[in-house]
Structures are given as structure tokens and as C-alpha cells.
C-alpha positions as CSV (number, residue, x, y, z in Angstrom):
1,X,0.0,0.0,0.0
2,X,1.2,3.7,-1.3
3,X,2.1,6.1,1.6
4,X,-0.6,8.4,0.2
5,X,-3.3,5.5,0.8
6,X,-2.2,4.9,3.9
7,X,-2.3,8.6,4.9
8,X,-5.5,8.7,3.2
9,X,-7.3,5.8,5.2
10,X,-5.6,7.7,8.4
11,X,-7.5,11.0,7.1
12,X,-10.3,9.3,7.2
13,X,-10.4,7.1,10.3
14,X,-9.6,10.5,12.0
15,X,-12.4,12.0,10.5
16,X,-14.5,9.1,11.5
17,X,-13.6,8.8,15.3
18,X,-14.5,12.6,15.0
19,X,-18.1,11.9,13.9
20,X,-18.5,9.1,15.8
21,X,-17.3,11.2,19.6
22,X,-20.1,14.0,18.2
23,X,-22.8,10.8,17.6
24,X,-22.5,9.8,21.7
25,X,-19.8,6.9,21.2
26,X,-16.9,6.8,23.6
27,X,-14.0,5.8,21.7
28,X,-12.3,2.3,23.5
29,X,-9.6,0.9,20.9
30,X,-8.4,1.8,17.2
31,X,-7.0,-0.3,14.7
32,X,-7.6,-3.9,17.3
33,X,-5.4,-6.5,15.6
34,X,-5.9,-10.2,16.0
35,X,-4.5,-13.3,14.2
36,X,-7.5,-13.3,12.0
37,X,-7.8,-9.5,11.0
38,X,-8.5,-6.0,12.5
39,X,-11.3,-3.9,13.6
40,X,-10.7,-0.4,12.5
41,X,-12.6,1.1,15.7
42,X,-14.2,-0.3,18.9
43,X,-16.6,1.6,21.1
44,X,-19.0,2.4,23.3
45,X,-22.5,3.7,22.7
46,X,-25.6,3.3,25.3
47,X,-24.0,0.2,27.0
48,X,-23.8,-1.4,23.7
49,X,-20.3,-2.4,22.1
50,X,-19.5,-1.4,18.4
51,X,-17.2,-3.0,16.6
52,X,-17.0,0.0,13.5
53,X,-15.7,-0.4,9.7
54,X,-14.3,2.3,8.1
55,X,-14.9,2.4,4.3
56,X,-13.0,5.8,2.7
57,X,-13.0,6.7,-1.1
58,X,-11.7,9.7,-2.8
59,X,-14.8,9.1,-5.1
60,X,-17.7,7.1,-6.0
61,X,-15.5,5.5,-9.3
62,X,-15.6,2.3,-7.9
63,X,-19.2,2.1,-5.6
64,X,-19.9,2.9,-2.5
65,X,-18.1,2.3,0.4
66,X,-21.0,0.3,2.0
67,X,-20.3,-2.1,-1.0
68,X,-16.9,-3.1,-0.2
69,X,-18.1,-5.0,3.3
70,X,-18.4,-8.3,1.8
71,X,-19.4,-11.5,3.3
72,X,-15.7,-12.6,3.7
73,X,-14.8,-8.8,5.3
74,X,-17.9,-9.5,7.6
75,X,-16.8,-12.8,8.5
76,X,-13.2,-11.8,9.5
77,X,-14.4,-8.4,11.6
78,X,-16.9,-11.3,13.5
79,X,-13.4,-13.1,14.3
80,X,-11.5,-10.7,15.0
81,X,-14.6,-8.7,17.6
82,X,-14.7,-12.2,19.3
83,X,-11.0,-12.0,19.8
84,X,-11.2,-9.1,21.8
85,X,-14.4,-10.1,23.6
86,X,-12.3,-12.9,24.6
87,X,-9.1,-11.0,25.4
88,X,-11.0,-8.1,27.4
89,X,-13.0,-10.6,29.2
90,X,-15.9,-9.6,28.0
91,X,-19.5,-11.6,28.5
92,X,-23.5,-11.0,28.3
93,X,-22.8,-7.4,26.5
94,X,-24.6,-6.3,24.0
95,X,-23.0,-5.5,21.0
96,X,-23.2,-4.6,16.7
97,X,-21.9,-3.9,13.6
98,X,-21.4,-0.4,12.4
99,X,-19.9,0.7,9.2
100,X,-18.5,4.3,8.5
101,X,-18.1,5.5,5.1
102,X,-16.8,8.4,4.2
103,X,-16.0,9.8,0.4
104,X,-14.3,13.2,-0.3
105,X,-16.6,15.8,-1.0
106,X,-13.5,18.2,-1.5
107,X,-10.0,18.1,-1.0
108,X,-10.4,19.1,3.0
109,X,-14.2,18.0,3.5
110,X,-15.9,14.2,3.9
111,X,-19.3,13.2,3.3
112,X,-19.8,10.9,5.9
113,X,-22.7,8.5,6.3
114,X,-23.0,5.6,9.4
115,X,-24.7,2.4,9.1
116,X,-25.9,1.0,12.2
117,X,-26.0,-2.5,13.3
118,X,-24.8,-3.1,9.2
119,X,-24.9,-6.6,10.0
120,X,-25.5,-9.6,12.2
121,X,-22.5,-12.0,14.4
């Protein structure tokens, strides 16, 4: 991956944890790596955990970002959110599936839309 992707995914997860602290959701972990994969934020919203995707684009060239959570993605993010249930010690807490996605509206300005509960364990 090109530094300027990288610094653009950055960009956007910023802008994202941004969003998500104005929505009510108290920020816990970023980037959570496991054997099986990542989970790009985890937080806290009402007593609920969210395990959140973050989907950036430059542009809507290649779809929306909500279309680049396949099945497989889904499966891993699953893994990898009962990985750190596991690690934290966490039990009987409820919990979802949230997806950010963000595309540029301008060079220094996102659109950013949330998805909640985007999908099932």
C-alpha cells in the first residue's frame, strides 16, 4: 500500500472517530489486531459495544463504500470482535456492527454516512 493510501485511510479514520465522539460513542480501541484481522474502531454507545468499519473513497468510481463490506470482510471483523471479547474478558454485553463511510466531498471535507447494526455476528 502507497504512503498516500495509507495517509489517506488515516485521514479518514480521524475523520471518522471525529463523527462518531459528536454521535455519543466513547472511543475504546483503534486499529484492534488479531491473528485473524483488524477492527478499524471499537466503542462504546448506550451500554452497547461497536465493533466499526471504516470504508473511505476519494470518489464514488468504484461504488460505494457500504459495497466493499463483503461476506468474507464481515466474516473476519466477526473473528477478530470475538477476539477481543475474549481477550478483554468480555460476557453477556450487547454489541453490533457499524460501518463508516466516508468519500471526499472536496479536497479538505468528507461526506460521511453511518450504518448501524450493518450486519449480524
Amino acid at each position: 500500500m502507497t504512503q498516500r493510501r495509507l495517509q489517506f485511510g488515516r485521514e479518514g479514520e480521524s475523520a471518522a472517530v471525529a463523527f462518531l465522539k459528536k454521535k455519543g460513542y466513547r472511543i475504546l480501541e483503534k486499529n484492534f489486531r488479531a491473528k485473524v484481522g483488524e477492527i478499524d474502531i471499537i466503542a462504546e454507545q448506550a451500554g452497547v459495544i461497536v465493533f466499526i468499519e471504516v470504508k473511505a473513497r476519494s470518489n464514488l468510481e468504484f461504488g460505494h463504500p457500504f459495497n466493499a463490506l463483503t461476506p468474507a470482510k464481515q466474516k473476519k471483523i466477526v473473528q477478530t470482535a470475538q477476539s477481543f471479547l475474549a481477550q478483554k474478558r468480555i460476557v453477556d454485553k450487547p454489541m453490533r456492527f457499524d460501518v463508516v463511510a466516508l468519500t471526499l466531498d472536496s479536497p479538505d471535507s468528507w461526506k460521511i454516512e453511518l450504518l448501524e447494526n450493518a450486519f449480524q455476528m
